[in-house]
py3Dmol code that shows the C-alpha trace and the ligand (Angstrom):
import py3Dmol

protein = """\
ATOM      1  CA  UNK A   1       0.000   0.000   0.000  1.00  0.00           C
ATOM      2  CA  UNK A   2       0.927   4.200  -1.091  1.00  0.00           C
ATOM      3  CA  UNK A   3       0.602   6.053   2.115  1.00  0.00           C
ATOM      4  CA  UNK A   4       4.094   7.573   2.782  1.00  0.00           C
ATOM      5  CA  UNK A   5       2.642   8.227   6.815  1.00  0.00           C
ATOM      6  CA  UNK A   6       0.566  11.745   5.359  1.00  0.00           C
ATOM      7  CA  UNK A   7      -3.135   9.837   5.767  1.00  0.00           C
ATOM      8  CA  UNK A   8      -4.526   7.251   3.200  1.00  0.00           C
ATOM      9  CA  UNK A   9      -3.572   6.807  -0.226  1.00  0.00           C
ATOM     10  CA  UNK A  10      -5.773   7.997  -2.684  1.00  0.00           C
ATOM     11  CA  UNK A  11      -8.754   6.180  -3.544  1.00  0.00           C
ATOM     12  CA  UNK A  12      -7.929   6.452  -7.740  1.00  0.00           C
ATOM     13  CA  UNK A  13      -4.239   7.829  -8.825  1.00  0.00           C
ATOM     14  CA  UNK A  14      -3.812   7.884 -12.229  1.00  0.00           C
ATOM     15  CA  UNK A  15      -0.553   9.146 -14.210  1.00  0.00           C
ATOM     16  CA  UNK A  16      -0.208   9.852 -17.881  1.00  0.00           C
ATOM     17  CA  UNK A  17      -2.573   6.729 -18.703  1.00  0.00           C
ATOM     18  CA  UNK A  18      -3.154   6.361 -22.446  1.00  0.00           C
ATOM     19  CA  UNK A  19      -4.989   3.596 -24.617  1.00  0.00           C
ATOM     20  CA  UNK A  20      -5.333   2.795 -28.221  1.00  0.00           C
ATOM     21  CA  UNK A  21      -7.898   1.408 -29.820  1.00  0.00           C
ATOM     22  CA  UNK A  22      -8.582   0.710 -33.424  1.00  0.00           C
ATOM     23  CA  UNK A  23      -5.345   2.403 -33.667  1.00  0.00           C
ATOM     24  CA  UNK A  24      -6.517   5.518 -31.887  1.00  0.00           C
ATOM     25  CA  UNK A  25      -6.451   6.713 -28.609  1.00  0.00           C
ATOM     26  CA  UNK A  26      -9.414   7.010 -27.131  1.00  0.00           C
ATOM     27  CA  UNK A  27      -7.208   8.358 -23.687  1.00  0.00           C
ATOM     28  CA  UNK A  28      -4.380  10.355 -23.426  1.00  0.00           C
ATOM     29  CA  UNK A  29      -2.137  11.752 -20.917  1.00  0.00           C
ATOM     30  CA  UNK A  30      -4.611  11.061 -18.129  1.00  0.00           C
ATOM     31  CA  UNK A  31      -3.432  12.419 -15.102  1.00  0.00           C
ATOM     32  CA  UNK A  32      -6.603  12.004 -12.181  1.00  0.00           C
ATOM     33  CA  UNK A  33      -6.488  11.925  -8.480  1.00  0.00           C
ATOM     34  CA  UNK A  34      -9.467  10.590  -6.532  1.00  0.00           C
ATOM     35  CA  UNK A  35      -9.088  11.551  -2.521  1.00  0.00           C
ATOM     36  CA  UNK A  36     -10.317   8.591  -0.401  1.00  0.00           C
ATOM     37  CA  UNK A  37     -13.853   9.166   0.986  1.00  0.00           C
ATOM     38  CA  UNK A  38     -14.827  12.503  -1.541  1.00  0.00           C
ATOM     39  CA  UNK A  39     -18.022  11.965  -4.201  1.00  0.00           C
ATOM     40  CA  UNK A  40     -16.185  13.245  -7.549  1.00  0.00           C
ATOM     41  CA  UNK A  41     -17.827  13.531 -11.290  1.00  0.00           C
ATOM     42  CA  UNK A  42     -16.405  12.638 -14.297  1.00  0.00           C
ATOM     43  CA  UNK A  43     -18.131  14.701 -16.582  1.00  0.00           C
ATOM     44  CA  UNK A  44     -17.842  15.095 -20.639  1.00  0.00           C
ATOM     45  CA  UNK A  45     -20.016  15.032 -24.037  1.00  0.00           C
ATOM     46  CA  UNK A  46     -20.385  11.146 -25.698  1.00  0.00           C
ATOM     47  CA  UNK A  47     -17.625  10.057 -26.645  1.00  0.00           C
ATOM     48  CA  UNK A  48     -15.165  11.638 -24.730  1.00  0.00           C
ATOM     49  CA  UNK A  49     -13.669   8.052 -22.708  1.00  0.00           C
ATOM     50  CA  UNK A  50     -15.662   8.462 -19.383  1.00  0.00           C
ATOM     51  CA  UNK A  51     -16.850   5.196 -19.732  1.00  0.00           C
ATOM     52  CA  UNK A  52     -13.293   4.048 -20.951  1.00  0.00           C
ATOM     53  CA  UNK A  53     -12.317   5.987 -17.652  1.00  0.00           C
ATOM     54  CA  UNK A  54     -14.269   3.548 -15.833  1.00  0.00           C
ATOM     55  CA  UNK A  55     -13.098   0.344 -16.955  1.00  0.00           C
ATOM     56  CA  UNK A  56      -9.919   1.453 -16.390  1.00  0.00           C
ATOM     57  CA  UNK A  57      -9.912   1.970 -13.079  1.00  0.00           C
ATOM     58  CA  UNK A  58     -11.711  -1.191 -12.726  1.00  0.00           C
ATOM     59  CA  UNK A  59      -9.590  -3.607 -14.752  1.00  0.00           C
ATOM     60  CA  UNK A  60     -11.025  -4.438 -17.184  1.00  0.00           C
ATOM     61  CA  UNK A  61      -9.758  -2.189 -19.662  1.00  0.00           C
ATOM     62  CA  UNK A  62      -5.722  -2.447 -19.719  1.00  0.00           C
ATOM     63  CA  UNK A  63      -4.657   0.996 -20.392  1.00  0.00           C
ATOM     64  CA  UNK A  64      -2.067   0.982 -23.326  1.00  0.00           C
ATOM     65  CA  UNK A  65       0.521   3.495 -21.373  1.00  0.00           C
ATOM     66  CA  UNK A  66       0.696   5.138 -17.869  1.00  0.00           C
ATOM     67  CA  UNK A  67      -0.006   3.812 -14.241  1.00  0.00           C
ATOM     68  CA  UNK A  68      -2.914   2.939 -12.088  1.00  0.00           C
ATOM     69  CA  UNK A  69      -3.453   2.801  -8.589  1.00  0.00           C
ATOM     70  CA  UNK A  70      -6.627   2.350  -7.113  1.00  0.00           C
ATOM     71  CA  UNK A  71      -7.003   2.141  -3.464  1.00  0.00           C
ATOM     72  CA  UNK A  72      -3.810   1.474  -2.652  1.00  0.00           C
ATOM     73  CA  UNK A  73      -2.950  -0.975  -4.962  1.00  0.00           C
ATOM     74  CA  UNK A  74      -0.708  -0.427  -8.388  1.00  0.00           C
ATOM     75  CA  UNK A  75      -1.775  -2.205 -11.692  1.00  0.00           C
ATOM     76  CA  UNK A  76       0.413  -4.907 -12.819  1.00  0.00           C
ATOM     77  CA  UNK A  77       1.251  -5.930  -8.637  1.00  0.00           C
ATOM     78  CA  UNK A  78      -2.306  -6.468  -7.922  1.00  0.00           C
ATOM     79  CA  UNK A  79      -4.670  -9.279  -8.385  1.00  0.00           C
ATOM     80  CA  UNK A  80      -7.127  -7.612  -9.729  1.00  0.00           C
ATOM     81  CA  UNK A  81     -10.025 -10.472  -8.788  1.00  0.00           C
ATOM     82  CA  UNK A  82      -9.344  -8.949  -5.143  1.00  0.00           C
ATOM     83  CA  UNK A  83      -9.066  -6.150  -6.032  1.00  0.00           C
ATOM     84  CA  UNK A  84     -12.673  -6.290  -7.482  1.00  0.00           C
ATOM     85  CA  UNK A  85     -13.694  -7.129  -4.391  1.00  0.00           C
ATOM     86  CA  UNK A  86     -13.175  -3.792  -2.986  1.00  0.00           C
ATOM     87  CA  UNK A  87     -14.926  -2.254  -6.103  1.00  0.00           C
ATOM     88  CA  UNK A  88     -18.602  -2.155  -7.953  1.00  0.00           C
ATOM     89  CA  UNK A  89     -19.169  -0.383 -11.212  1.00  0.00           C
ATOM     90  CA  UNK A  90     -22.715   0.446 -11.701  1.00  0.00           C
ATOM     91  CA  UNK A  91     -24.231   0.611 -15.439  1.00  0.00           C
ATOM     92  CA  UNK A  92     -28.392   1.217 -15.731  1.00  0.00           C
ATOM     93  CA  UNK A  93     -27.678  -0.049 -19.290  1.00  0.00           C
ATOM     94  CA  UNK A  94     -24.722  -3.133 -18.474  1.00  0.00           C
ATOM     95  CA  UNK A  95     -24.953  -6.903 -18.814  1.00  0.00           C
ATOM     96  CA  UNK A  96     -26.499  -7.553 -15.612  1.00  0.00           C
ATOM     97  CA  UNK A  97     -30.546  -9.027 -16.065  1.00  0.00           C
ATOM     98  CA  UNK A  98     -31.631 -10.655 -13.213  1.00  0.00           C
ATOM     99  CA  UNK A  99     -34.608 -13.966 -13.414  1.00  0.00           C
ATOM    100  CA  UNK A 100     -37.531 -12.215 -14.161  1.00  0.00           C
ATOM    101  CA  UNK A 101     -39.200 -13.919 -11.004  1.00  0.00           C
ATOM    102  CA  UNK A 102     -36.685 -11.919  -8.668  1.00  0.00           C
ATOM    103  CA  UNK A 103     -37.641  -9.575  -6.207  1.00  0.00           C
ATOM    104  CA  UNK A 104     -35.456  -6.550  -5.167  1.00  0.00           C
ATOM    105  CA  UNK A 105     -34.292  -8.094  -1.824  1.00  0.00           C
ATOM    106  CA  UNK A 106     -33.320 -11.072  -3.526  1.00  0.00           C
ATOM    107  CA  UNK A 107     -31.470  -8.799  -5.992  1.00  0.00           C
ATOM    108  CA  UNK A 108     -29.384  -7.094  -4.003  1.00  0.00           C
ATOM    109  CA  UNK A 109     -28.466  -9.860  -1.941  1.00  0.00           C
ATOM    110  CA  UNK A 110     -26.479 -11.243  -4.720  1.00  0.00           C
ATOM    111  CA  UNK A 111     -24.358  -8.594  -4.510  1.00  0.00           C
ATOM    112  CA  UNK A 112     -22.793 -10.464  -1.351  1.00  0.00           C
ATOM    113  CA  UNK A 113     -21.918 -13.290  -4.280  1.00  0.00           C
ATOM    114  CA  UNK A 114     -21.248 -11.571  -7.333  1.00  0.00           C
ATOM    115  CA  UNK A 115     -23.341 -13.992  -9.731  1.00  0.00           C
ATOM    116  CA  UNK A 116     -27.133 -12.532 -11.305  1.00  0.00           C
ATOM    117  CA  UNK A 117     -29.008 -15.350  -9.249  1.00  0.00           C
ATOM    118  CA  UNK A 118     -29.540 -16.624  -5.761  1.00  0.00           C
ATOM    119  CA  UNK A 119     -27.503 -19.661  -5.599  1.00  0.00           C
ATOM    120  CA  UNK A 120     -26.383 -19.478  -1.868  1.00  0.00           C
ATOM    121  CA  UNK A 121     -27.963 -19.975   1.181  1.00  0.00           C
ATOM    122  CA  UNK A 122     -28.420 -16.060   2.881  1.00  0.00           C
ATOM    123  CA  UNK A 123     -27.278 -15.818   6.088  1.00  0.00           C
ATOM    124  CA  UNK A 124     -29.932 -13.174   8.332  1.00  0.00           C
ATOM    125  CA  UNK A 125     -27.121 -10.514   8.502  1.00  0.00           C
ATOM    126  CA  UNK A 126     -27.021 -10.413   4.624  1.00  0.00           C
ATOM    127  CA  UNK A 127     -30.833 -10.047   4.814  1.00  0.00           C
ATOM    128  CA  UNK A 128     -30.468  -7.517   7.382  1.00  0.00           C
ATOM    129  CA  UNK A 129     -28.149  -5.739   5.394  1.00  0.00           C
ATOM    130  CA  UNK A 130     -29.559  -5.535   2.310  1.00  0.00           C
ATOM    131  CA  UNK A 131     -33.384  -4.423   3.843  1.00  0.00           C
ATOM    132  CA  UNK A 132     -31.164  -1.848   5.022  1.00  0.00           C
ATOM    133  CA  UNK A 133     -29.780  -1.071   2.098  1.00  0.00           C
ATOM    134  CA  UNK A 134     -33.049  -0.725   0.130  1.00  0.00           C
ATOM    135  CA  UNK A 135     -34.474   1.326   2.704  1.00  0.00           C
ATOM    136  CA  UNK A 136     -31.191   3.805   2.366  1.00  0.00           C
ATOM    137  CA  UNK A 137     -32.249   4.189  -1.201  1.00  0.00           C
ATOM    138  CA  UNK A 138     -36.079   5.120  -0.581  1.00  0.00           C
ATOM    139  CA  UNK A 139     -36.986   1.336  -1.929  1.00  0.00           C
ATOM    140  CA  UNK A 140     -38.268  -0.129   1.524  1.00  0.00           C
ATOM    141  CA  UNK A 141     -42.010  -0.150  -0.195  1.00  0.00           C
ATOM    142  CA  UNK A 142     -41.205  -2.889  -3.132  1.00  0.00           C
ATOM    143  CA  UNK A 143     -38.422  -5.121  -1.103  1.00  0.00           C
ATOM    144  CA  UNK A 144     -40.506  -7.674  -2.180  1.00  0.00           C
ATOM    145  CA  UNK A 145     -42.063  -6.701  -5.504  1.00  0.00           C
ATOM    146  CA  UNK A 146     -40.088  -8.486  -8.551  1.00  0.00           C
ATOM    147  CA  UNK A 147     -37.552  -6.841 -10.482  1.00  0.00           C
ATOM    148  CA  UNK A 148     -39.120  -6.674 -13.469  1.00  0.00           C
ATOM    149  CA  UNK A 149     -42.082  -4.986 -12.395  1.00  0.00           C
ATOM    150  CA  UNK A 150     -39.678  -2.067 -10.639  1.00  0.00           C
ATOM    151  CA  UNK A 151     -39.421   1.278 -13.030  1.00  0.00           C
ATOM    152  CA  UNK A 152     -36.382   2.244 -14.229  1.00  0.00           C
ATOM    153  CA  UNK A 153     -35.337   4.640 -11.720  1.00  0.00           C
ATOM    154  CA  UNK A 154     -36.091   2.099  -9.154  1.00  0.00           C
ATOM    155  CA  UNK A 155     -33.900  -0.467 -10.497  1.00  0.00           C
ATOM    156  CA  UNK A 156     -31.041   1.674 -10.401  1.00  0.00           C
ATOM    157  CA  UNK A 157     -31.732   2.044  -6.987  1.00  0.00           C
ATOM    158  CA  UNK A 158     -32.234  -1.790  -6.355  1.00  0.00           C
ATOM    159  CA  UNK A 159     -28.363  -1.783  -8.306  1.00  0.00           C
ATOM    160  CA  UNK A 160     -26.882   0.373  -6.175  1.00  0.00           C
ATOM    161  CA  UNK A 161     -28.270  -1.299  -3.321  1.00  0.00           C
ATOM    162  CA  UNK A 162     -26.913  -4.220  -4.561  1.00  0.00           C
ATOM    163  CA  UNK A 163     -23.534  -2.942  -5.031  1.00  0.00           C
ATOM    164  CA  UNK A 164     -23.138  -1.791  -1.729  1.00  0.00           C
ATOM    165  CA  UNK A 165     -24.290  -5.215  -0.209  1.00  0.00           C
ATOM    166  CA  UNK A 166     -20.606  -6.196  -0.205  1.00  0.00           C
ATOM    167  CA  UNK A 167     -19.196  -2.918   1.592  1.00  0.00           C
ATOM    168  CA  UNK A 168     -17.152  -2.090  -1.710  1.00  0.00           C
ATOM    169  CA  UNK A 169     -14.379   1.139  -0.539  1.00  0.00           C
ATOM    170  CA  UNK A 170     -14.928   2.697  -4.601  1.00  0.00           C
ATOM    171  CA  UNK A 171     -18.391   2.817  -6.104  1.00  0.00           C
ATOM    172  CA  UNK A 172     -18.221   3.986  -9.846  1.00  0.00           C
ATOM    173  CA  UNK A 173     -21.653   4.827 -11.096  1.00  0.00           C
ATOM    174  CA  UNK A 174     -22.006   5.059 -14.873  1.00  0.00           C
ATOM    175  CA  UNK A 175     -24.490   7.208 -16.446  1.00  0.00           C
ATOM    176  CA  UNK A 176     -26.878   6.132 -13.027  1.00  0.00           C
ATOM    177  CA  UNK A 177     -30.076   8.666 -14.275  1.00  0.00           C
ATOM    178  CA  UNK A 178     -29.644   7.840 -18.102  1.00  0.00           C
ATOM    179  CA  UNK A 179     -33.193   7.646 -19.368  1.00  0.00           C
ATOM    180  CA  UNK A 180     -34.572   8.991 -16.044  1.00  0.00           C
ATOM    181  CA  UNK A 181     -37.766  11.060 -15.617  1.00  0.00           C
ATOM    182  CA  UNK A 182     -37.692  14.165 -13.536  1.00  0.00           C
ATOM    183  CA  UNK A 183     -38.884  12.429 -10.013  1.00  0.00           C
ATOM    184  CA  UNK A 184     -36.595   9.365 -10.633  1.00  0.00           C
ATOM    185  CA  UNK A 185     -33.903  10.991 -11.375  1.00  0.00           C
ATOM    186  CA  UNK A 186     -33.819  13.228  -8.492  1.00  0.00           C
ATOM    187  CA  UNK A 187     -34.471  10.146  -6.502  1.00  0.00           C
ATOM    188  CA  UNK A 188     -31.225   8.757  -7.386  1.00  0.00           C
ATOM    189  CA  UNK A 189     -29.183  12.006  -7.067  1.00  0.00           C
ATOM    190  CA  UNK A 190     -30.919  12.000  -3.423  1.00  0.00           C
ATOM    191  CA  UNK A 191     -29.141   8.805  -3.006  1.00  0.00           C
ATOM    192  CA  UNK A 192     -25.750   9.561  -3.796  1.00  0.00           C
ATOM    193  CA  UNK A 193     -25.809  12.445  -1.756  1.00  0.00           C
ATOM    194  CA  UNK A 194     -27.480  10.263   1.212  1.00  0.00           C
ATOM    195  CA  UNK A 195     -25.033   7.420   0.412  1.00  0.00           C
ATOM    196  CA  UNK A 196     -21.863  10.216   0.556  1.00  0.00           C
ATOM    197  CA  UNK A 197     -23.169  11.589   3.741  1.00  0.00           C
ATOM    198  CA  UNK A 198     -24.492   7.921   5.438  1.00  0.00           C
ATOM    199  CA  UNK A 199     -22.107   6.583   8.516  1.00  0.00           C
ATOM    200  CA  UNK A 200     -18.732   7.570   9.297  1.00  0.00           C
ATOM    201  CA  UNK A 201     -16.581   5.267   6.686  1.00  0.00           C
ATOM    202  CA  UNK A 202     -19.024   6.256   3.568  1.00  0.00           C
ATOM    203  CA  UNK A 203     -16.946   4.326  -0.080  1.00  0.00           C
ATOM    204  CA  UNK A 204     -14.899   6.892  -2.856  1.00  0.00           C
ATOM    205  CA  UNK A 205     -17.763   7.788  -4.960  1.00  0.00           C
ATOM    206  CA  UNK A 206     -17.554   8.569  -8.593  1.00  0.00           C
ATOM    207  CA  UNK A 207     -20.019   9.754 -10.929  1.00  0.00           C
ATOM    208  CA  UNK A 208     -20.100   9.395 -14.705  1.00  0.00           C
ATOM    209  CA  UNK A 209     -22.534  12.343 -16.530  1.00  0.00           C
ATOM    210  CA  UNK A 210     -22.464  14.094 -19.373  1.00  0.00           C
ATOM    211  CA  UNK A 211     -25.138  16.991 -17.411  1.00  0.00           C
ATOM    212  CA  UNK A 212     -24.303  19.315 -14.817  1.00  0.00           C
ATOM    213  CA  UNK A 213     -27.516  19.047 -13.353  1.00  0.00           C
ATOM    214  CA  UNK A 214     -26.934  15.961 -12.700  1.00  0.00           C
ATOM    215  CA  UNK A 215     -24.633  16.888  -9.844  1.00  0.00           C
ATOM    216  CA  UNK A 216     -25.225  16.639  -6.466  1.00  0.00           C
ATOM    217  CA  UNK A 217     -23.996  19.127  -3.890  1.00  0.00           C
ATOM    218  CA  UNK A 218     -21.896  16.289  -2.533  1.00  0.00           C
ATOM    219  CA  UNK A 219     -19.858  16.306  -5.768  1.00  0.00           C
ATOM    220  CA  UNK A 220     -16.646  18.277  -4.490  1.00  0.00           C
ATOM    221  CA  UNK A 221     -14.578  17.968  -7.915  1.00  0.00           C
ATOM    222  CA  UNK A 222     -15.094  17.568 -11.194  1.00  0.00           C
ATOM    223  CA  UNK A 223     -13.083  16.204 -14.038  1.00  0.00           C
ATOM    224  CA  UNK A 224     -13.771  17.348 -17.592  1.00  0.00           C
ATOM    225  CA  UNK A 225     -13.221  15.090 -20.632  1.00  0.00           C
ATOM    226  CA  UNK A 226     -12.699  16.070 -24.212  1.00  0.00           C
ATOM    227  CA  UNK A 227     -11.638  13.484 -26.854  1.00  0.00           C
ATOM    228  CA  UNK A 228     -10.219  11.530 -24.419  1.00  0.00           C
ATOM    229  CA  UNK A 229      -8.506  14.101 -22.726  1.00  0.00           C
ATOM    230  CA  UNK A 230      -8.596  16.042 -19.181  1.00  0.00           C
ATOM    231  CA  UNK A 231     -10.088  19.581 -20.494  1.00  0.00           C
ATOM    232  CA  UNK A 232     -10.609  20.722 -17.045  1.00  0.00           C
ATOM    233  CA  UNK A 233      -9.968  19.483 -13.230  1.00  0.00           C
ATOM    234  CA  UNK A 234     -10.922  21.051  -9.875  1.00  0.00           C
ATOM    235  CA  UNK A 235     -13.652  22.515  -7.269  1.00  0.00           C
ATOM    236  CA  UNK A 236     -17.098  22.804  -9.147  1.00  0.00           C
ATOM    237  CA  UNK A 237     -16.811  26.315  -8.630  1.00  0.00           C
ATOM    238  CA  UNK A 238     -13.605  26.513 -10.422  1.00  0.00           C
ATOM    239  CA  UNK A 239     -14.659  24.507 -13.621  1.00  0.00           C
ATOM    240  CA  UNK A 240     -18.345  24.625 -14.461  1.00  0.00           C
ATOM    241  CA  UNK A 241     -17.785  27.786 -16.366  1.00  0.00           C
ATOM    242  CA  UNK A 242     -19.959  28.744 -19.205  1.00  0.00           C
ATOM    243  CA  UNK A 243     -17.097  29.444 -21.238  1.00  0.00           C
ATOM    244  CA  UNK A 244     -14.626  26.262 -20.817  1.00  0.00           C
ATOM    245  CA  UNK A 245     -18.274  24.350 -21.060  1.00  0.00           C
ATOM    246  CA  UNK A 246     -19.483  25.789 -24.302  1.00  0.00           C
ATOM    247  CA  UNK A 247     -16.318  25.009 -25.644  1.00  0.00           C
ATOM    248  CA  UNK A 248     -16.232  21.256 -24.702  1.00  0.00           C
ATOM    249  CA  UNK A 249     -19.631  20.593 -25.684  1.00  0.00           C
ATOM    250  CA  UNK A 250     -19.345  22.756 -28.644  1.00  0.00           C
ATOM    251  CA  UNK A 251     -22.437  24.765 -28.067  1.00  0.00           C
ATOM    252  CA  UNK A 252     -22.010  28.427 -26.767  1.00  0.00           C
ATOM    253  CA  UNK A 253     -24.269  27.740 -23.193  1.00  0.00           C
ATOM    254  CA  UNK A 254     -24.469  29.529 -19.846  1.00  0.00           C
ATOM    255  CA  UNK A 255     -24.165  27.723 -15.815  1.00  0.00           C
ATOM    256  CA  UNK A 256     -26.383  28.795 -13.174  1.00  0.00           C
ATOM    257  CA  UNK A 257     -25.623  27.179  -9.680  1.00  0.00           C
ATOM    258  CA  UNK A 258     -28.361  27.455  -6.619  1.00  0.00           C
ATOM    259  CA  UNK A 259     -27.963  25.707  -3.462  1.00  0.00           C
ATOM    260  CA  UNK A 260     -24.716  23.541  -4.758  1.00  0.00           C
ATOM    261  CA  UNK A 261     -26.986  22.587  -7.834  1.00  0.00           C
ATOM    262  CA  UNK A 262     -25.425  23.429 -11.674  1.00  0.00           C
ATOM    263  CA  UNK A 263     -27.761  23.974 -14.538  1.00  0.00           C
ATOM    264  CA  UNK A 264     -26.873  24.960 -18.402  1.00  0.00           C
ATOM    265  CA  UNK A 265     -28.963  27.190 -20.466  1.00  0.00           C
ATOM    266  CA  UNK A 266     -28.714  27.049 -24.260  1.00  0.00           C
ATOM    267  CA  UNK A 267     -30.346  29.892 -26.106  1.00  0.00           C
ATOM    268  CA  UNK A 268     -32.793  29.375 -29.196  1.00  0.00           C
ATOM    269  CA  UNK A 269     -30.774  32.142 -30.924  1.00  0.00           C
ATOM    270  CA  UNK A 270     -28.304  29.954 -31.001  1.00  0.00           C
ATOM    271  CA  UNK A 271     -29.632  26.769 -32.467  1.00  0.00           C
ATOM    272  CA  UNK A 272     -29.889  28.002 -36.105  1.00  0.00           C
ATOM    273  CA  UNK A 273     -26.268  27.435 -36.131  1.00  0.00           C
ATOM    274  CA  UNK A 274     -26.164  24.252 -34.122  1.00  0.00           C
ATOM    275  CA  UNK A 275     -28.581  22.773 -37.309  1.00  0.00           C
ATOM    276  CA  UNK A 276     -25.313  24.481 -39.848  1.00  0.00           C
ATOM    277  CA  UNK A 277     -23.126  22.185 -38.601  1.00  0.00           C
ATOM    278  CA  UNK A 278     -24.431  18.808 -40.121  1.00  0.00           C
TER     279      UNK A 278
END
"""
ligand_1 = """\
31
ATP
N -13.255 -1.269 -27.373
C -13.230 -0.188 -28.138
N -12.732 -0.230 -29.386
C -12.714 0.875 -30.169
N -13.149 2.093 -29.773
C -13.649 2.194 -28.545
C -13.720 1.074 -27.659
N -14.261 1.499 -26.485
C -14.521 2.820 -26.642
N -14.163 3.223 -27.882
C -14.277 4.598 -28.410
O -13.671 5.456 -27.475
C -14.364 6.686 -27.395
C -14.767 6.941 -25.958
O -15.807 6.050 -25.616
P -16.468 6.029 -24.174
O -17.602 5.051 -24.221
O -15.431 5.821 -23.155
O -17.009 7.519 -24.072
P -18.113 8.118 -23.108
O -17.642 9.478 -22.738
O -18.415 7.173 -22.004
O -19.338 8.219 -24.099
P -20.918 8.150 -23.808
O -21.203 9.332 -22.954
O -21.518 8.249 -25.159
O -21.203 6.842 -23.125
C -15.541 6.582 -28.342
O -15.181 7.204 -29.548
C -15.716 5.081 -28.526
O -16.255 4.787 -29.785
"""
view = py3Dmol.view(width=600, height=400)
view.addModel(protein, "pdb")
view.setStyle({"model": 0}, {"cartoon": {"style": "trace"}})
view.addModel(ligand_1, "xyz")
view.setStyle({"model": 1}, {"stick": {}})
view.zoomTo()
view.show()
């Protein structure tokens, strides 16, 4: 383990990490520090490697240059199976499809086991735990209803739940309120900040988004992406400008913040020339 005696290594350290693919690199010179404990966002238009970020820092994409650390633990010394076991990565639109005849307790419990089913016996304490869980993210009212019958903002929830079944110290959430209404989505940003504020040992969170107002307050630094590169690091304050934004997402906008909330505002005089560029 980094430490060097000055408090705990940092949760993510990353240092001039590149990767190719298709002969191109979709990262470059990445250099992105993650303090243990904070909620950060990695924010950027499509396109720009967040997601690439992500499985990265999770191992399962092997970055082509540079050096990884992630709590603690270098890339290349590590098992990384352990490893895992410190870390979830949450995706609304991933692999994992649970039986259809599933409820959302039974869901989140196999977080304790890694595998999409219930193939274990469950111990009470993992029950325990994951009715607490559920009831953390404002899901206590269909513990018991199937998965499939859960709307999409709840079965984030019921993910997230299930993620943190197994105490992981780095929770990576990908896109968590793609394809969210107005209601669910606030729901979920309700739950990051609860989650960031819950207990005294709360796990490294880190937000993928490509909207500011998708930011809660807890967020206390943001990394830009643009073309696979850092465009911008630091304090909210210091890099949600309208300016360094509209450049970014190529589309001259404006930021508003109220009560640690960022918004963008786009003005109709300005789509005509959005349409010019094809
Ligand atoms: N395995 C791969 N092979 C080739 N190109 C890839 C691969 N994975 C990602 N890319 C490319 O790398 C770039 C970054 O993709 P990535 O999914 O990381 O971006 P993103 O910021 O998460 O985008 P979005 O917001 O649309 O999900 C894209 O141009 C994508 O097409």
């Amino acid at each position: 383990m980094e430490g060097k005696g000055t408090g705990p290594a940092p949760a993510i350290a990353v240092r001039g990490v590149g990767v190719v693919r298709d002969g191109r690199w979709i990262l470059k010179d990445i250099d992105w520090t993650v303090p243990t404990g904070a909620c950060v966002a990695l924010l950027g238009p499509n396109g720009s490697g967040k997601s690439s970020m992500a499985r990265v820092v999770s191992g399962y994409l092997w970055p082509t240059e540079g050096e990884v650390r992630v709590l603690g633990e270098r890339f290349g010394e590590v098992n990384l199976q352990e490893l895992r076991e410190s870390l979830r990565l949450v995706q609304p639109h991933g692999q994992f499809e649970p039986p259809p005849e599933m409820t959302a307790i039974q869901v989140a419990m196999t977080g304790a086991f890694g595998t999409v089913g219930l193939y274990r016996e469950v111990s009470p304490e993992l029950r325990a735990e994951a009715e607490r869980l559920l009831e953390i993210v404002g899901l206590r009212a269909v513990m018991t209803h199937s998965y499939q019958t859960l709307s999409n903002g709840e079965r984030i929830r019921c993910l997230i739940a299930r993620a943190l079944v197994c105490k992981p110290r780095l929770l990576l959430l990908d896109e968590p309120t793609a394809g969210l209404d107005l209601l669910a989505r606030e729901q979920v940003l309700a739950t990051i900040q609860s989650l960031h504020q819950s207990g005294e040992d709360p796990p490294t969170i880190v937000l993928i988004t490509h909207h500011l107002e998708e930011l809660p307050p807890a967020v206390s630094h943001v990394t830009i992406l643009d073309e696979g590169r850092v465009a911008a690091d630091g304090p909210p304050g210091q890099v949600l400008r309208g300016e360094l934004l509209s450049k970014v997402y190529r589309c001259p906008l404006e930021v508003a913040h109220h009560d640690g909330r960022y918004y963008t505002r786009v003005s109709p005089g300005a789509w005509g020339g959005l349409l010019k560029r094809g």
